[in-house]
C-alpha positions in Angstrom: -19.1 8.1 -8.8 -18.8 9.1 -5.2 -15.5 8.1 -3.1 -14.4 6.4 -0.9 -12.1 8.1 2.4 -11.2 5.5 5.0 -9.5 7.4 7.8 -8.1 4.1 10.0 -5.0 3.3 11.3 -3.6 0.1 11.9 -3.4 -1.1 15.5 -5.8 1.6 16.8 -3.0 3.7 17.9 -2.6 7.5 18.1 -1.7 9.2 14.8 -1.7 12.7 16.9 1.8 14.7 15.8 3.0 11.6 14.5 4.8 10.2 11.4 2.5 8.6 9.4 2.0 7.5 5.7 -1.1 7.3 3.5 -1.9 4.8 1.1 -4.3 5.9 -2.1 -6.4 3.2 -2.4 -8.8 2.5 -5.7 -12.2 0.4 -5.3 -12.5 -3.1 -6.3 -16.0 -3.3 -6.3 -18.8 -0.5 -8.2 -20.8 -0.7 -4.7 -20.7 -2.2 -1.1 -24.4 -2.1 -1.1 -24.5 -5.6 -1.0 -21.9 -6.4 1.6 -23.6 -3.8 4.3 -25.7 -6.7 6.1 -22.3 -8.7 7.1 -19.1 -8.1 5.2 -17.4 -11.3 4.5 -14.5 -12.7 2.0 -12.2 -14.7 1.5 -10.2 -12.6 -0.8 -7.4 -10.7 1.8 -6.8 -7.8 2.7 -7.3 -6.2 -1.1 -11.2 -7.7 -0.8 -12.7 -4.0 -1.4 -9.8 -1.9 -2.1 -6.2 -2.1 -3.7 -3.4 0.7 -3.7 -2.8 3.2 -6.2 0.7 4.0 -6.2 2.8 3.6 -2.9 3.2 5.0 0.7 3.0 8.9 1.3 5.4 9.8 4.3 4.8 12.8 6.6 3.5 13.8 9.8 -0.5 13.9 10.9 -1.9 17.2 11.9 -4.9 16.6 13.8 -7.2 17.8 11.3 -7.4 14.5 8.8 -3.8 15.5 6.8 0.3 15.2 6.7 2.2 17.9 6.6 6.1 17.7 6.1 5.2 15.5 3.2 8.4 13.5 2.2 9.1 14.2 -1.3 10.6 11.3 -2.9 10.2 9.3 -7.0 6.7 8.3 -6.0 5.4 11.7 -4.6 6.8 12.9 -8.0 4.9 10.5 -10.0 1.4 11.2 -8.6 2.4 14.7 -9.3 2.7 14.4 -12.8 0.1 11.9 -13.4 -2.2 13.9 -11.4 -1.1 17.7 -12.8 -1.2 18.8 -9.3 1.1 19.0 -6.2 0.5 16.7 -3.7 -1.1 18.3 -0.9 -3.9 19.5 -3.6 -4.6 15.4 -4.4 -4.6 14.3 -1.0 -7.0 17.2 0.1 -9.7 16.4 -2.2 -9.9 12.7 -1.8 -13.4 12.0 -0.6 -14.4 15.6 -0.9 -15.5 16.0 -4.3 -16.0 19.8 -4.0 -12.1 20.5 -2.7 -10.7 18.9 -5.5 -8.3 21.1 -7.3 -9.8 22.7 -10.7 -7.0 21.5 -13.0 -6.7 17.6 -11.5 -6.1 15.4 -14.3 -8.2 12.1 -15.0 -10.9 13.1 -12.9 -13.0 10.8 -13.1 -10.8 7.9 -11.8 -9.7 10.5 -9.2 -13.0 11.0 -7.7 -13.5 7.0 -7.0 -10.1 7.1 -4.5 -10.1 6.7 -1.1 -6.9 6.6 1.4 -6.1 5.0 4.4 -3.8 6.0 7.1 -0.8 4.0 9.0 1.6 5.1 11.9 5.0 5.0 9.7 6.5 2.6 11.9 3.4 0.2 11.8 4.2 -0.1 8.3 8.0 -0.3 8.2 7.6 -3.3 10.3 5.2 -4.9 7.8 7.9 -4.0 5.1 10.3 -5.9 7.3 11.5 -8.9 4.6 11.2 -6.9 1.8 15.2 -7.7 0.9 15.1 -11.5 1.3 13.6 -12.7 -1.4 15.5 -14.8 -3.9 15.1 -13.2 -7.3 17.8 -15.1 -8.7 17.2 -19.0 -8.2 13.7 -18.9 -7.0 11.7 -22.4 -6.4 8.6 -23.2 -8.5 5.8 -21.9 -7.5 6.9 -19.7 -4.6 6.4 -16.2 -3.0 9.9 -15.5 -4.8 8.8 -16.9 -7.9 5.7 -14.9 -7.9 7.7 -11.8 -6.7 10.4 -12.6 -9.6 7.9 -12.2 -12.4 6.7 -8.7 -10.9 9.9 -7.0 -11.1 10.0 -8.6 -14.6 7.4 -6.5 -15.7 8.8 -3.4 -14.7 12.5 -4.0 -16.4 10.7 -2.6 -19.9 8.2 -0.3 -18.8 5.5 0.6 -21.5 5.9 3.0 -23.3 3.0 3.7 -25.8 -0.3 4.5 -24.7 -3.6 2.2 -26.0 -4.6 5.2 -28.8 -1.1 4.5 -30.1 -1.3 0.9 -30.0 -4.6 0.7 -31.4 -3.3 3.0 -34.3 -0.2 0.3 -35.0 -3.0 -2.4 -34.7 -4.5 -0.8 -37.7 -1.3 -0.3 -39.8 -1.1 -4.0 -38.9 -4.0 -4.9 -40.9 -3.3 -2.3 -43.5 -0.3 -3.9 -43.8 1.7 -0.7 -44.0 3.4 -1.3 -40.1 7.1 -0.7 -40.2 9.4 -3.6 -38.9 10.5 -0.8 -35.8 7.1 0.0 -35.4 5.7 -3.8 -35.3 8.6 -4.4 -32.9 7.0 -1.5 -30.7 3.7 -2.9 -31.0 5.2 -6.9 -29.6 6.3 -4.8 -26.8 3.7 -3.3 -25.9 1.6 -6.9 -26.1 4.3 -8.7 -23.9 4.6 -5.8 -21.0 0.3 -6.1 -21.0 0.9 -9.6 -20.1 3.6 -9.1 -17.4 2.0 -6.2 -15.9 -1.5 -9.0 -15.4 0.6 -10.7 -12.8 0.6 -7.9 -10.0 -0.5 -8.2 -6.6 -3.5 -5.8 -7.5 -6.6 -7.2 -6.4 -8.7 -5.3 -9.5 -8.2 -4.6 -13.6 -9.7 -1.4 -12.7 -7.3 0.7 -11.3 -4.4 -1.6 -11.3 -1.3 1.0 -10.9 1.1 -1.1 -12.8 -0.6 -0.2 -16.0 -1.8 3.1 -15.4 1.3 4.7 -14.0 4.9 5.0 -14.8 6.4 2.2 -13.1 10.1 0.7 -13.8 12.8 -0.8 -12.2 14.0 3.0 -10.4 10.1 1.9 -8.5 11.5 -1.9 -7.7 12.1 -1.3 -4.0 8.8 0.2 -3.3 7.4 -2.6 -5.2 9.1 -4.8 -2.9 8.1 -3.1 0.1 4.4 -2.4 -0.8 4.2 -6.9 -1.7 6.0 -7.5 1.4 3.0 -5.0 3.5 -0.2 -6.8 1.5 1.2 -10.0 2.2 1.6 -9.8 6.1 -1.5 -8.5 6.0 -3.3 -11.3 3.8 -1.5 -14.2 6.2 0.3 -13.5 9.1 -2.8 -10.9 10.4 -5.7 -11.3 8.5 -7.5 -13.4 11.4 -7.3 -10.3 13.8 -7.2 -7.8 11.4 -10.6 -9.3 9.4 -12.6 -11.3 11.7 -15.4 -11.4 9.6 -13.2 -13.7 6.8 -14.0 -17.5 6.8 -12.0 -20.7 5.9 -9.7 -22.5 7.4 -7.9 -20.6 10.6 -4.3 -20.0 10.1 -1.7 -20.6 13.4 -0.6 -16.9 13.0 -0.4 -16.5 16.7 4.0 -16.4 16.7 3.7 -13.3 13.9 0.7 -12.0 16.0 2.9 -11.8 19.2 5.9 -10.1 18.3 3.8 -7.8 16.2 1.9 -6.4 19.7 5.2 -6.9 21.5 6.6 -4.2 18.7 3.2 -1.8 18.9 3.2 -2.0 22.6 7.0 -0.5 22.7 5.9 2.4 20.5 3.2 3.1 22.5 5.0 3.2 25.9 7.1 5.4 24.1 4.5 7.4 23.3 3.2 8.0 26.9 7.0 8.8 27.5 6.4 11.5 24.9 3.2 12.7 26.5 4.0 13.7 29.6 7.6 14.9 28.4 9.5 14.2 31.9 6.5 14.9 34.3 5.6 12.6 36.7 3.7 9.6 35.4 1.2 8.1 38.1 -2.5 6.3 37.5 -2.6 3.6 35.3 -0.2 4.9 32.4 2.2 4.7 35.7 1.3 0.9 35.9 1.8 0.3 32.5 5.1 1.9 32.1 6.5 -0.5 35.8 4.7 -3.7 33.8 6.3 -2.7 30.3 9.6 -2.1 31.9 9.1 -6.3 33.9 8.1 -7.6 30.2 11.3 -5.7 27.9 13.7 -7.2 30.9 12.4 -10.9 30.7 12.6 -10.1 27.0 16.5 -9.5 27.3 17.2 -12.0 29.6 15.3 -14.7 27.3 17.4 -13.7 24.2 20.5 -14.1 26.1 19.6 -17.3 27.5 
C-alpha cells in the first residue's frame, strides 16, 4: 500500500527552529479516491486518519524532521514495536525506499503518515487533561466515556491472538487448564474494553496493537483531551468542509487565537533578536502590546 505523509501544522504558523511534536497517524479509509471531488464528513477530526501511538517531542530542522528528539516511555515503545530507533521510523514514513531494512511489521508501517504541530499548539489543546472525574462520573458523560478507557488499560493484554486462538482450541478439546482458561477470559474481557477507544478505525487502533497500561494513562489523557478540542471546540474553522448543525465555538475560538497570536509576536521578537523592528511586524508588535494591556486591565476589573 502506498502512505500517507501530511506535513501541516496547526494554526499555519512557523515550525522553523522550533519545538514541535509529531503525531503517527494510521489511515481510516483503503483510499481517498472517492472523497477528491469535495471532502466532506461528519465524523471529526479522526474522519481519514487516527493516531498511532502518542506525541513525538523535538525541534524542526527545516528539512521535514526533529532533531533533539525527547526520549520518553512512548518514544521507547515505538522503538521496540518497531525494532528500530526512532529517527529511522520517522525518516521513512511516506518514503517507502528510506525505510530502514530491519523495520518490523512492515506492512502496517508502510500505510503511516504523520502530521506536525508547534509543541505549544498542542499543550494548549491538552489543557484539561487533569479535570476529569474518574471517580464519580455522571452517566453518559465525557468522564464516563474517559473512565472506561483507562479501564482498559489497568490489565493490559498480555497474549497475542496465535496464543489465544491455540487456548480456544484446548477449549474445545477440552484439555484447557483452569489458569490457562482464566488467561483466555482475560484476554476476551480486555478485547472488549480496548473497543471503546477514541480510535476512529479497527484497523490500526493502537490500544490493541501496542503495549499500553496504566504507566501510558497520562498520555492517554492528554492525546483524548487534543481529539476532542479538535472534534468540538475547532472543528468549524479547522474543517469547513464538515456539515450539520453549526456549533457556537466562537468563546474557545477566541482565546485560542488570542494564545497563537502571543507566540507569534514572540516569535517576531525572536526573529529580529534585539534589532530594530519597523514595517508592518513594527505595527503589529505597538497593536499586540494595546490588545495584552486591555487584556490585563479587563481581568483585573
Amino acid at each position: 500500500m502506498g502512505s500517507f505523509y501530511s506535513s501541516c501544522s496547526i494554526s499555519g504558523m512557523t515550525l522553523s527552529h522550533q519545538k514541535t511534536s509529531i503525531l503517527l497517524l494510521t489511515p481510516n479509509a483503503e483510499s481517498l479516491s472517492e472523497h477528491l471531488n469535495m471532502i466532506v464528513s461528519n465524523d471529526g477530526c479522526q474522519a481519514f486518519f487516527s493516531p498511532f501511538g502518542f506525541p513525538i517531542h523535538g525541534i524542526y530542522d527545516d528539512y521535514g524532521y526533529i532533531t533533539n528528539i525527547k526520549r520518553d516511555k512512548n518514544v521507547e515503545m515505538l522503538e521496540e514495536y518497531f525494532g528500530v530507533d526512532i529517527d529511522s521510523i520517522l525518516r521513512g514514513i511516506g518514503r517507502e525506499r528510506d525505510a530502514h531494512k530491519d523495520i518490523k511489521h512492515k506492512e502496517f508501517y508502510h500505510t503511516l503518515g504523520m502530521t506536525y504541530f508547534r509543541t505549544e499548539v498542542l499543550e494548549y489543546l491538552e489543557r484539561g487533561w487533569d479535570q476529569y472525574n474518574l471517580e464519580n462520573p455522571k452517566k453518559y458523560s465525557s468522564d464516563e466515556f474517559v473512565q472506561k478507557l483507562i479501564s482498559g488499560l489497568e490489565k493490559p493484554i498480555k497474549i497475542t491472538d496465535e496464543e489465544y486462538a491455540s487456548l480456544m482450541r484446548k477449549k474445545l478439546d477440552k484439555t484447557i487448564t483452569d489458569e490457562e482458561r482464566e488467561i483466555m477470559m482475560e484476554y476476551l474481557m480486555n478485547s472488549v474494553r480496548t473497543e471503546r477507544t477514541y480510535i476512529a478505525s479497527y484497523k490500526g487502533n493502537m490500544f490493541k496493537t501496542l503495549p499500553l497500561n496504566m504507566d501510558f494513562k497520562e498520555h492517554v489523557l492528554k492525546q483524548y483531551t487534543m481529539i476532542s478540542k479538535l472534534g468540538f471546540e475547532l472543528r468549524r474553522t479547522l474543517m469547513p468542509s464538515d456539515y450539520g448543525s453549526q456549533e457556537n465555538n466562537w468563546s474557545y475560538l477566541y482565546k485560542f487565537n488570542d494564545f497563537v497570536n502571543d507566540l507569534l509576536v514572540e516569535d517576531i521578537k525572536g526573529w529580529y533578536d534585539g534589532d530594530d523592528i519597523d514595517g508592518e511586524e513594527a505595527e503589529i508588535l505597538r497593536m499586540h502590546q494595546a490588545v495584552v494591556r486591555n487584556r490585563k486591565i479587563n481581568s483585573i476589573l
